[in-house]
Backbone as a ProteinNet text record, in pm:
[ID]
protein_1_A
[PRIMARY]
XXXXXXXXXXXXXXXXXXXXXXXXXXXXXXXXXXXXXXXXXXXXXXXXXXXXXXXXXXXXXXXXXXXXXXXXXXXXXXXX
[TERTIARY]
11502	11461.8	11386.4	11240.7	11173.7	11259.5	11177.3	11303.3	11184.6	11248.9	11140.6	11016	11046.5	10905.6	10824.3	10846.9	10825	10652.5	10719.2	10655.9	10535.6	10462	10328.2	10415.7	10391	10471.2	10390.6	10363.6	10315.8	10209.2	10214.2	10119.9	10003.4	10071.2	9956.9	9869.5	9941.5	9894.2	9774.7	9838.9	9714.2	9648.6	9688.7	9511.7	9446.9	9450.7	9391.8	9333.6	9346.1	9321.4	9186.2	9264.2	9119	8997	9018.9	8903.1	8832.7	8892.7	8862.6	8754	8811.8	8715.4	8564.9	8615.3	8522	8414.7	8458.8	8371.5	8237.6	8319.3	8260.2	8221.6	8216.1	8156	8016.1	8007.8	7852.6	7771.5	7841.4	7730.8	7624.4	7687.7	7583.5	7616.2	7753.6	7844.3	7802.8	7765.9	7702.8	7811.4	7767.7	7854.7	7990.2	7980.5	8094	8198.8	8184.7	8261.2	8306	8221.9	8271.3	8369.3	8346.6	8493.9	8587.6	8590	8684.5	8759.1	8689.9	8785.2	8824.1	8731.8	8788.9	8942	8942.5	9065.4	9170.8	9132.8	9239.2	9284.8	9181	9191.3	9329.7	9261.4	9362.9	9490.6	9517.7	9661.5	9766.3	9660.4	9737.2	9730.8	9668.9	9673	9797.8	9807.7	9918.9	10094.8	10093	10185.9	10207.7	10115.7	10157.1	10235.1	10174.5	10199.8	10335.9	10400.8	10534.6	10642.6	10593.3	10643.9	10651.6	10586.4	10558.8	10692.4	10699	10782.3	10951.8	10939.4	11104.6	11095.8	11051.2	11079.3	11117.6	11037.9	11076.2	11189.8	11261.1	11338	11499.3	11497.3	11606.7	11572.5	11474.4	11486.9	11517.3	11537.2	11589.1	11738.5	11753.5	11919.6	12019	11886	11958.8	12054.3	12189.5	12238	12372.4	12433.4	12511.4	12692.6	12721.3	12829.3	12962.7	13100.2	13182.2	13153.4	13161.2	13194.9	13051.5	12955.9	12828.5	12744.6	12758.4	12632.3	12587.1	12486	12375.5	12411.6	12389.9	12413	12338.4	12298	12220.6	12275.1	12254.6	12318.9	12225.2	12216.5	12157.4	12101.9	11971.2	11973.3	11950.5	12002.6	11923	11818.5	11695.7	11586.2	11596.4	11567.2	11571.6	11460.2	11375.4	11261.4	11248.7	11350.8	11391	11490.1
11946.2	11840	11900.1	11844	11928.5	11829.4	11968.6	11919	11816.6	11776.8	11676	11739.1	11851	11909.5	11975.8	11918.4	11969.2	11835	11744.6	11609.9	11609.9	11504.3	11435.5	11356.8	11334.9	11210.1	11090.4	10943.8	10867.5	10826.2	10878.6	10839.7	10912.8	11058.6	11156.2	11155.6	11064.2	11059	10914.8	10838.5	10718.8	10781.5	10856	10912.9	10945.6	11075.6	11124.7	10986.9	10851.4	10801.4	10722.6	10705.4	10646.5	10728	10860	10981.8	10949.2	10947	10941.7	10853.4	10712.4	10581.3	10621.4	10673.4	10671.3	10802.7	10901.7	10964.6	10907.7	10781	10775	10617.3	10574.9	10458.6	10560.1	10606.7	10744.3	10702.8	10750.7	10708.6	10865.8	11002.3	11098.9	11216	11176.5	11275.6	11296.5	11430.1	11387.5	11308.3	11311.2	11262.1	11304.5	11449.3	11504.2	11485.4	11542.6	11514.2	11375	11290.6	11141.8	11095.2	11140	11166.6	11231.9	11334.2	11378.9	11317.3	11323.1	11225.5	11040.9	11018.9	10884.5	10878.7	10997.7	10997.8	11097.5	11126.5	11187.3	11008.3	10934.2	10839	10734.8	10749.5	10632.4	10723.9	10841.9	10957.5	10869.9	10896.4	10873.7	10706.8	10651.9	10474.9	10449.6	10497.2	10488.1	10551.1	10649.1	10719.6	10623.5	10596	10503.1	10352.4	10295.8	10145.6	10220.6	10318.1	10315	10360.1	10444.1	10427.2	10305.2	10191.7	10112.5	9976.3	10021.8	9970.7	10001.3	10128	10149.7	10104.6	10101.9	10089.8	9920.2	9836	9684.1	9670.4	9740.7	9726.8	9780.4	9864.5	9863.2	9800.8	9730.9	9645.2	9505.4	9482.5	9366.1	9392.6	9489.1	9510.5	9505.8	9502.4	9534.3	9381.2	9433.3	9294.6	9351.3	9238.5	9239	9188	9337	9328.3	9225.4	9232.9	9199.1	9204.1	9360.8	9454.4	9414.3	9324.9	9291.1	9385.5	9511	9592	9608.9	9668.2	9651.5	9775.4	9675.5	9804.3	9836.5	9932.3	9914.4	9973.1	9891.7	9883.9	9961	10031.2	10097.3	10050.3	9960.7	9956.5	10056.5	9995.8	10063.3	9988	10101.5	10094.1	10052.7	9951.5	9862.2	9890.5	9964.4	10022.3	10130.4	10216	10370.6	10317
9148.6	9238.1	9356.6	9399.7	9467.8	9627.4	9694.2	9842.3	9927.2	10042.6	10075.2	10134.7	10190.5	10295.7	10163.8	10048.5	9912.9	9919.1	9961.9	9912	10054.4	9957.4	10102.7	10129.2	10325.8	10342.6	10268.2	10290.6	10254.5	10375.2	10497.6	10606.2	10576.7	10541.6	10539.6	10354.4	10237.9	10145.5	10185.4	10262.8	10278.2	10380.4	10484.2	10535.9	10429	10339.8	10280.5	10179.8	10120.4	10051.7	10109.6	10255.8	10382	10371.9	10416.1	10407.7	10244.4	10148.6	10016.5	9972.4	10062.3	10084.2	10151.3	10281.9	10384.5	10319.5	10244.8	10176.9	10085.8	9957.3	9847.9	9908.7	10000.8	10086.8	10110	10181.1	10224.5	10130.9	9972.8	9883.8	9860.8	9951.8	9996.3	9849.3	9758.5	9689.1	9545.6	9526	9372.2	9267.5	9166	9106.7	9009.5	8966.9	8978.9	9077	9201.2	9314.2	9314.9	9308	9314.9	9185.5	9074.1	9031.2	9035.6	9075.2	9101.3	9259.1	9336.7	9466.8	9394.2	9311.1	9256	9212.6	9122	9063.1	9131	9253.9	9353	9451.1	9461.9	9549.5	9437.8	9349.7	9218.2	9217.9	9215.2	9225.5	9343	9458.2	9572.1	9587.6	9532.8	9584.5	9479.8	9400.7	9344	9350.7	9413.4	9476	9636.5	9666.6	9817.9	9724.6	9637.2	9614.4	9545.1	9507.2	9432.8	9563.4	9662	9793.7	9843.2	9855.6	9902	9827.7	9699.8	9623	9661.4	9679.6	9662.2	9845.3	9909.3	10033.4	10043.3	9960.6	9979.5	9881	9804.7	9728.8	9821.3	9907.3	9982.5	10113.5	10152.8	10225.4	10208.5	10062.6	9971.3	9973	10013.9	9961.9	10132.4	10206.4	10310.1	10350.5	10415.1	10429.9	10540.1	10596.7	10743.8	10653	10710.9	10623.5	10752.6	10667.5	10757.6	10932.2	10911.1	11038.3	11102.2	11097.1	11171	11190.2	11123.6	11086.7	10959.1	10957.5	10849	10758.4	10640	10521.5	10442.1	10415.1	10257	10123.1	10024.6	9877.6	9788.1	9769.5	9624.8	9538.6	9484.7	9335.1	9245.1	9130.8	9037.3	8945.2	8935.5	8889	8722.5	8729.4	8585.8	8501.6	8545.9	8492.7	8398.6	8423.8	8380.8	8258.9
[MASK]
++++++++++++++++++++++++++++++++++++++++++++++++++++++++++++++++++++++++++++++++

């Protein structure tokens, strides 16, 4: 299991996805390059939207227990 300072955060994977844009927006990139940042841009737009996923999925779970603080419940991934 890789450790977390292992991982991109997700701020710094959507900068890099912005730059990616703001590159192949120019229009200046041959076209090698422009695939290859295409399919670095589709890597990471996709690694943000599955971040983006598990994050609304324990914020679905979040809920106010007895004791009037907030808990969060675990799912599990029905996907796997």
């Amino acid at each position: 299991m890789a450790k977390k300072s292992d991982k991109k955060t997700f701020e710094s994977q959507l900068q890099r996805l912005e730059e990616i844009v703001g590159i192949l927006d120019e229009g200046n990139v041959p076209l090698d390059r422009t695939l290859e940042l295409y399919e670095e841009g589709v890597m990471l737009a996709k690694a943000c939207a599955e971040k983006l996923s598990e994050v609304d999925k324990k914020l679905q779970q979040l809920s106010k227990g007895a004791d009037g603080l907030f808990t969060v419940t675990e799912i599990e991934d029905d996907d796997q």
